[in-house]
N, C-alpha and C positions, 0 to 999 in steps of 0.2 A: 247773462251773468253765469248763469252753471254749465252753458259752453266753454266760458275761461275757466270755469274751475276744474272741471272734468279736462282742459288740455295742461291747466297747470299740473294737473296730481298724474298723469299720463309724462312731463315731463320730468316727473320730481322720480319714477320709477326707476330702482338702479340698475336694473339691465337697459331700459332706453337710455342712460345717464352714460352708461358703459356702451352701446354701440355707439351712440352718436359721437363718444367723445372719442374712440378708438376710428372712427373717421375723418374725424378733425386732425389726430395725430399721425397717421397715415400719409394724409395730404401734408402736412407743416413735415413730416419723413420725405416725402417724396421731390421736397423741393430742394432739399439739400445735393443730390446728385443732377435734379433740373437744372439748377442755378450753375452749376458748373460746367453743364450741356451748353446751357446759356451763353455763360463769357464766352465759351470755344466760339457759337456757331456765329456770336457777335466781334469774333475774334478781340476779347478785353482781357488784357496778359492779369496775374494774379496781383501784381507789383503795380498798379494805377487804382488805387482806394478810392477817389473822387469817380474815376470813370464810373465804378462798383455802385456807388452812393447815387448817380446817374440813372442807371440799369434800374436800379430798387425803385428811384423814384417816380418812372415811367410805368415799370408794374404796378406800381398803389395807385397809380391814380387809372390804371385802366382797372385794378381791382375793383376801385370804389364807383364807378361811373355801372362798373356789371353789379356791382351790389345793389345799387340803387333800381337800377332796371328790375334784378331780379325781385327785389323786396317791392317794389309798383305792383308787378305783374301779380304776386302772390296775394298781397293785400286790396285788391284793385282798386287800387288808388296812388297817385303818384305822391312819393317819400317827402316831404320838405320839412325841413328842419325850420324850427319855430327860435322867437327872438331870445328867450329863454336856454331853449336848448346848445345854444353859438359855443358858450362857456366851455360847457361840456366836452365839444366837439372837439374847441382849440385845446382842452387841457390831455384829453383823450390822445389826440394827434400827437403830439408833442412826446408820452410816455409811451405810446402803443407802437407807433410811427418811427418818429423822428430821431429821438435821443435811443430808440431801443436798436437801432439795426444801422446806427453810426457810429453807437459805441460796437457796437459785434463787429463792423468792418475795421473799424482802428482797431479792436483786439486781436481779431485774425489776421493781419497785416501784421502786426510784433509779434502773434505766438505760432505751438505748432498745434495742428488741426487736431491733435489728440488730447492735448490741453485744452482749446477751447473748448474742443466737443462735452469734455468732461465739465469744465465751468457751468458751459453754458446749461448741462443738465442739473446744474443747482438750482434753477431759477425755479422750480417747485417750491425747494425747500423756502424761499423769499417770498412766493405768494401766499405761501399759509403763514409765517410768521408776521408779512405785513399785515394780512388782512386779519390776526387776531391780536397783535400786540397796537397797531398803530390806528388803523381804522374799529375794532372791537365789533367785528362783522359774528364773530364765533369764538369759541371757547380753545386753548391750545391744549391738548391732556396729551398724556405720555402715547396712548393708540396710535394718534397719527404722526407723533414723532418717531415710533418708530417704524412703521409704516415708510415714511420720508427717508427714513436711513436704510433700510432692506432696498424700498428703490431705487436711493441714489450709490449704493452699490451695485443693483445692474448696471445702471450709467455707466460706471468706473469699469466695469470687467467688460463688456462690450465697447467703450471707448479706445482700450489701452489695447487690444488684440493682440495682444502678443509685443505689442513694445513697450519702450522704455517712455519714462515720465521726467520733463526736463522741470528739476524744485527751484530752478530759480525763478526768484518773483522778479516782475516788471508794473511800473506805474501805467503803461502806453497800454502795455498784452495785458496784464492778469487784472489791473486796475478798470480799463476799458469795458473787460469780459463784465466783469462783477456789476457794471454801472448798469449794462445791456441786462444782464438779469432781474437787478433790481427796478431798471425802469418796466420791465415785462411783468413783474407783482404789482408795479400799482396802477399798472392800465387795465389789469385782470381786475383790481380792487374797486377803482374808478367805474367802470363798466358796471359791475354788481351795482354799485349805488346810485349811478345816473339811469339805467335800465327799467328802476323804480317806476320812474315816471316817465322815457322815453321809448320808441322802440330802439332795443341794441340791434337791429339791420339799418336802419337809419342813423344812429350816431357810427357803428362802423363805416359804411360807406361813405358817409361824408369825412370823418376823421380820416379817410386812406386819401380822398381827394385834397382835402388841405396839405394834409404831411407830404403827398407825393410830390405837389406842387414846390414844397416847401425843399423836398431833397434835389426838386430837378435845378430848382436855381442853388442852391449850395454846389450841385457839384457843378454845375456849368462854373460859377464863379471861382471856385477853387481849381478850374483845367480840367474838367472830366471831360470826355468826346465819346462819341459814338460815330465812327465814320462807316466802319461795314454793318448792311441791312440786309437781309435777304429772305424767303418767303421761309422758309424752315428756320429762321430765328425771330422772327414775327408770329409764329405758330407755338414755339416754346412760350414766350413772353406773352403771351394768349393765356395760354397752361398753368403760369405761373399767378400769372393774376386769376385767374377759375379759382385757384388753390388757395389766397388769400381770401377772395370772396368768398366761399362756399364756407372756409374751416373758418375765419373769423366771427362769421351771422350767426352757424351754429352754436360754434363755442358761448359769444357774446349771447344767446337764446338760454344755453345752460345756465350759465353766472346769474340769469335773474331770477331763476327758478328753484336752484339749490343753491347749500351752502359751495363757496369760494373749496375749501379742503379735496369736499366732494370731487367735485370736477377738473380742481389743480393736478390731483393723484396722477391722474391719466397720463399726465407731461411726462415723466418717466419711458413712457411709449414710445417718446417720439425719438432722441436717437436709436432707439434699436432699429426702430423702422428706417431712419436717415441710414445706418451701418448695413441692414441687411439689404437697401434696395441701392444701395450706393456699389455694393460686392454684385448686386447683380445687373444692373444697368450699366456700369462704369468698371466691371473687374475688377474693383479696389479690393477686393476677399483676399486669406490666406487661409491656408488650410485649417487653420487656429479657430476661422471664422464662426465653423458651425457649431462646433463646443461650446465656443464662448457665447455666442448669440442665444444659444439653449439656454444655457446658466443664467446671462441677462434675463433674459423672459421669464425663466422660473422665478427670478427675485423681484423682479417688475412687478408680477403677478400677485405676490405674496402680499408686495407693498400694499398694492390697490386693493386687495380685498379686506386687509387690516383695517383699514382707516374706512372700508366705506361697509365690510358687513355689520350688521347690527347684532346687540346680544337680546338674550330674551326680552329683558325689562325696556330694552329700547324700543321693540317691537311693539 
């Protein structure tokens, strides 16, 4: 018992809160410019969304098979999900999986990559207002609102790099974007409250193996293919699932140890990280880049230390 407690209050620490979660979003950055390495080296044109939905569902479920191994191996003892915990898993799967990265591919399919990027960096602001107005996880006070808005204007000035912003709305783009954020708040909120009593490396790995399963037959059924394989796109798609295992255990370890706001903050991180390793793995940069990246990170920065330093009396 004072083993778990001394690793709970070791977890609960804001600078391990802030490494851990700044490698979660790192990895969830790193996959952005992967995933596009990816369709090249699986040659899958941008314009085949089912094939995309295909691709994704073969990474989660090699994610969730390495989750599981890895979480056996750690805890020595092999992972299985209990009759109780099934619910959890399907409901898990379904917001974390399924509906969060179908709606992102129908939004990026009608929008442009600079609009989603920015949408998609709302989805912070949806996991703190889900988890205090709808689940009542935490309290909402103006600190972390504005914290959420210094952040989500890094988003915005690292997003937009120097272009233009297209304001028409769409139901398919901007409607889809929104669904993908808001289903990523309540699988962050779901998580925190099923975690209570499960391990989160055991309901994530299983939830990657259902949903994956779940996307590989949608997009077969809907026309998705995969006809070119080869050992250097077999090694990405290796990469890419490490990247879902690793940052989702983590992340899902955070959520049951601290508050949801805590750990949400850090999302903010993550397109900067997707724009600055995107300019450098993939040349997508412009000269514009390092200014704005600068700028992004100072406001990122600001965001997350608002919302999670504490004032005296909180101490």
């Amino acid at each position: 018992m004072e083993k778990t407690n001394e690793k709970k209050d070791f977890l609960q620490k804001t600078w391990v809160v802030c490494a851990l979660a700044l490698v979660c979003t790192f990895l969830w950055g790193s996959a952005s410019p992967c995933i596009k390495l990816g369709y090249a080296l699986f040659k899958i044109p941008s314009s085949e969304t089912w094939t995309q939905v295909l691709f994704a569902g073969t990474r989660f479920v090699f994610a969730g098979v390495l989750t599981i191994l890895i979480g056996s191996i750690l805890n020595r003892k092999m992972l299985l999900p209990t009759k109780s915990s099934v619910p959890s898993i399907v409901k898990l799967a379904m917001f974390q999986t399924i509906l969060q990265y179908i709606f992102f591919y129908i939004g990026l399919a009608h929008n442009s990559g600079v609009k989603a990027s920015i949408i998609n960096g709302s989805n912070t602001f949806f996991v703190i207002l889900v988890s205090t107005i709808i689940f009542r996880q935490e309290k909402l006070n103006l600190k972390k609102i504005i914290g959420c808005v210094i952040g989500f204007a890094g988003v915005i000035v690292v997003s937009m790099n120097g272009q233009k912003i297209d304001m028409n709305l769409s139901i398919m783009g901007d409607g889809s974007l929104f669904l993908c954020a808001l289903s990523y708040a309540f699988s962050s909120c779901l998580m925190k409250n099923y975690s209570k009593k499960d391990n989160p490396v055991m309901l994530s790995g299983y939830q990657f193996i259902f949903g994956g399963i779940v996307m590989i037959i949608l997009g077969l059924v809907m026309g998705g293919r995969i006809t070119h394989v080869s050992v250097s796109a077999i090694l990405m798609l290796f990469y890419l699932a490490c990247i879902s295992a690793v940052a989702y255990s983590i992340w899902g370890i955070l959520l049951k140890h601290n508050p949801v706001s805590k750990v949400a903050i850090f999302g903010f991180t993550n397109p900067v990280f997707g724009v600055l390793l995107s300019a450098w793995w993939l040349g997508e940069g412009s000269r514009e880049l390092g200014i704005n990246a600068l700028i992004a990170l100072v406001l990122v920065c600001i965001g997350i230390c608002i919302v999670n330093v504490k004032g005296k009396k909180a101490e």
